[in-house]
N, C-alpha and C positions, 0 to 999 in steps of 0.2 A: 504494500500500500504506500508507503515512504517512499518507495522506488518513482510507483507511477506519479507521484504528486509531485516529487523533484522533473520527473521526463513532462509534464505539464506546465509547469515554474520556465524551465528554459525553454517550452516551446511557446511560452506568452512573450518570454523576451523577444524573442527573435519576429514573431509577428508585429508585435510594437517598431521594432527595428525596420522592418519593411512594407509596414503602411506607410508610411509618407512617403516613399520611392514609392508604391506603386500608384500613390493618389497622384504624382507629381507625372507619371508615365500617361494615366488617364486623361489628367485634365488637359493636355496637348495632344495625345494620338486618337480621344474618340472625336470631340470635333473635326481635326483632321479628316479621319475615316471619313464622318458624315458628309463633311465638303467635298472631298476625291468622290463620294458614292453618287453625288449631287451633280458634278460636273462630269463624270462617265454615263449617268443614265439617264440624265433632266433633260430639260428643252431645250433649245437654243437660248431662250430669254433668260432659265435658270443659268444655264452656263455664263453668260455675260457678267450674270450678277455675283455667282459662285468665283470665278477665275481668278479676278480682282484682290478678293479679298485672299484667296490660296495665298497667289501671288506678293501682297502685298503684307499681310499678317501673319495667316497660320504657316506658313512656308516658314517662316525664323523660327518658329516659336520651336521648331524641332530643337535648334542650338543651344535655346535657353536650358533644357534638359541637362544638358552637356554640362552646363558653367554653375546649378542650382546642384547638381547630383553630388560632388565631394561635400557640399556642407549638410546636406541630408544625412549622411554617412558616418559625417562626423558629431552631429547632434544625435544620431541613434547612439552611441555607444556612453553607456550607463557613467562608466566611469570615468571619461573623459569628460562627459559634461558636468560630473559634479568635481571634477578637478578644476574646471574652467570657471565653476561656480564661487568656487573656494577662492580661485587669485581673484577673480571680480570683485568679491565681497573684501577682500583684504583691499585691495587697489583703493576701493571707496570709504572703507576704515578710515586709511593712511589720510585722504584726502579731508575728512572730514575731523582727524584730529589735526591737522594744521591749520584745517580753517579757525578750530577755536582755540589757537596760539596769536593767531594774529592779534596783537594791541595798539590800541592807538598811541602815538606818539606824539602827542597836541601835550600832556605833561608831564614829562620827562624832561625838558629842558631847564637844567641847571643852571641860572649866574650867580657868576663867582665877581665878586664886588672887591676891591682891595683899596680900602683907602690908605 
């Protein structure tokens, strides 16, 4: 029973790990599909209106896949993101105890009088 519940535990990780690659594969290749199925089987007047837009939008968006996909990769993995977490949250420590070192300097100005 321990066994299956560890082979469950790591098969949620890894699902979690690969939903947003494949939401990120969806949301660019089913529109795609739809528009190549639109401009292969439509009308003349759908084609005009479908081509454009291939042409001009969903046609790149393939690329974006490309340049989105290593930070997908790197956000699924558990331990790297709470590593990232950790310098972040230090980073902004750091920052927020020097903000409350700063003093004003308006009195602090010493004269020294010598008669």
């Amino acid at each position: 029973m321990k066994r299956r519940r560890n082979f469950w535990k790591e098969s949620i990780q890894m699902i979690i790990q690969l939903l947003p690659i494949l939401m990120l594969y969806l949301s660019i290749w089913i529109p795609l599909s739809i528009l190549f199925y639109f401009s292969t089987f439509g009308t003349r007047k759908g084609k005009n209106i479908v081509m454009p837009l291939i042409n001009d939008y969903f046609g790149n968006l393939k690329y974006l896949v490309n340049l989105i996909y290593p930070f997908l990769v790197l956000f699924g993995q558990i331990e790297l993101r709470t590593k990232i977490k950790t310098i972040l949250s230090n980073c902004c420590r750091y920052r927020r105890q020097a903000r409350a070192a700063v003093v004003p300097l308006t009195n602090t100005i010493e004269r020294h009088i010598h008669l």
